[in-house]
C-alpha positions in Angstrom: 58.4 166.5 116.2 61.4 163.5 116.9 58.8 161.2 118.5 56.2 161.7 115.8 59.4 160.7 112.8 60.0 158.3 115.3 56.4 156.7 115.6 56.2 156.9 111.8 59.1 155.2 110.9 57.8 152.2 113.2 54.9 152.0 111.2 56.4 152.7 108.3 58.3 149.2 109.5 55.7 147.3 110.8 53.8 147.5 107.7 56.9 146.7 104.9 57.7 144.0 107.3 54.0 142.6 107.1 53.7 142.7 103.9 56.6 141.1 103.0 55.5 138.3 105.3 52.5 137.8 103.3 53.9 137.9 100.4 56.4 135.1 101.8 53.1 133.1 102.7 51.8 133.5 98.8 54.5 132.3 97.4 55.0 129.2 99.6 51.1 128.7 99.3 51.3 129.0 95.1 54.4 126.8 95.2 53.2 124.1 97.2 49.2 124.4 96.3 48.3 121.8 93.7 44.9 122.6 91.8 44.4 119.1 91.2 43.9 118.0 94.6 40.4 119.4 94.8 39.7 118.5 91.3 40.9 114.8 91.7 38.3 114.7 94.8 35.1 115.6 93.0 36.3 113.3 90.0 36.3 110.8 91.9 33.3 111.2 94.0 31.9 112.2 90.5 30.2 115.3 91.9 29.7 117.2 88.6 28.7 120.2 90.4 31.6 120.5 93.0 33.5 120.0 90.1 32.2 122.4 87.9 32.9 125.4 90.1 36.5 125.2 88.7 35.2 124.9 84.9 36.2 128.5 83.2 33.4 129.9 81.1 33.7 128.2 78.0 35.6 125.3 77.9 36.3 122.3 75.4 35.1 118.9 76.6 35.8 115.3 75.0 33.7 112.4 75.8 34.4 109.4 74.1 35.5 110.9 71.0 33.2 113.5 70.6 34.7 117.4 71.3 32.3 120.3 72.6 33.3 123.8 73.4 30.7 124.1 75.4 29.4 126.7 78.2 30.5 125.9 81.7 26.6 124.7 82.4 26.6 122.8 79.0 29.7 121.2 79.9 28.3 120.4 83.2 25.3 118.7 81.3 27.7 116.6 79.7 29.6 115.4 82.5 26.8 114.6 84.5 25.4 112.6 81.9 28.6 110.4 81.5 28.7 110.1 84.7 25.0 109.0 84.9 26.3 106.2 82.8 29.8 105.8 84.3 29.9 106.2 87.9 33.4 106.9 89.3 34.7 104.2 91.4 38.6 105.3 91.5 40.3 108.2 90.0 44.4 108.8 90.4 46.6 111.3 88.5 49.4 110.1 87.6 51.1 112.6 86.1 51.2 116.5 86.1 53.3 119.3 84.1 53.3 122.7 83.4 54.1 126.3 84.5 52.8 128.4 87.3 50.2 129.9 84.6 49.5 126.3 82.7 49.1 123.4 84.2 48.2 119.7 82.7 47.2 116.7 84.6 47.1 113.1 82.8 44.8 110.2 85.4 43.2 107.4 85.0 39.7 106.6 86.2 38.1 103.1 86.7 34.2 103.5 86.1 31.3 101.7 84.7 33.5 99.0 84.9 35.6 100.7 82.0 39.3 102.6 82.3 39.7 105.6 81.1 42.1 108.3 80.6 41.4 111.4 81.9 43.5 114.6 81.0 42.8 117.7 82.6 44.3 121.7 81.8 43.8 124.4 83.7 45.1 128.2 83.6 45.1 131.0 85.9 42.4 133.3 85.3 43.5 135.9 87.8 43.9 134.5 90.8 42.6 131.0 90.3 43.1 128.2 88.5 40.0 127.2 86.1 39.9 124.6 83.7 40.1 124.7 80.1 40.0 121.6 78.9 38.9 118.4 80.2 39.4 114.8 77.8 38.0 111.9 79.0 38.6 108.6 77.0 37.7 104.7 77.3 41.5 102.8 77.6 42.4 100.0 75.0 
């Protein structure tokens, strides 16, 4: 009966002091993870459909002035067809903000032979980041 409480208790340890290890690893990897690393990549390679695996479900989009909430395929539609017209040649974020729920991302992108600003929010839908809102306009 001792070894059994015995044996117990080591699992009972084993398995506390796993999980708190992974929960250690979760919180370092949400601290230090930064959503727009990915995003950044397929913005600048201007691979719409890469990219539009982190669109939510409905989203608004602004190209140029003109605001859609759109679908994540219309959206999609959209941004492939700006970048039909203004293929990326550089993108750089150069700022971000938010909270661990709400994040915001302001860049600039050099295509078409055009600058534009590009800003970018995203919220955590669970346990990913998906984005909400995506503005993309031509810089004075």
């Amino acid at each position: 009966m001792k070894l059994k409480t015995i044996i117990l208790a080591a699992i009972v340890a084993l398995v506390c002091t796993a999980n708190n290890a992974a929960g250690q690893n979760n919180q370092q990897r949400t601290s230090s993870y930064d959503v727009f690393n990915p995003i950044t990549k397929y913005i600048r390679l201007g691979d719409v459909e890469k990219l539009s695996a982190w669109f939510s479900d409905n989203l608004e989009i602004t190209i140029l002035h003109t605001t859609n909430d759109a679908s994540k395929n219309q959206a999609k539609q959209i941004l492939k067809s700006f970048f039909e017209t203004y293929t990326p040649r550089a993108f750089n974020i150069e700022h971000t903000a938010g909270r661990e729920s709400m994040k915001y991302a302001l860049g600039s992108m050099k295509a078409g032979g055009d600058v534009f600003r590009v800003t970018i929010f995203v919220n955590l839908e669970g346990t990913n980041y998906l984005i909400q809102q995506i503005k993309i306009e031509k810089r004075d």
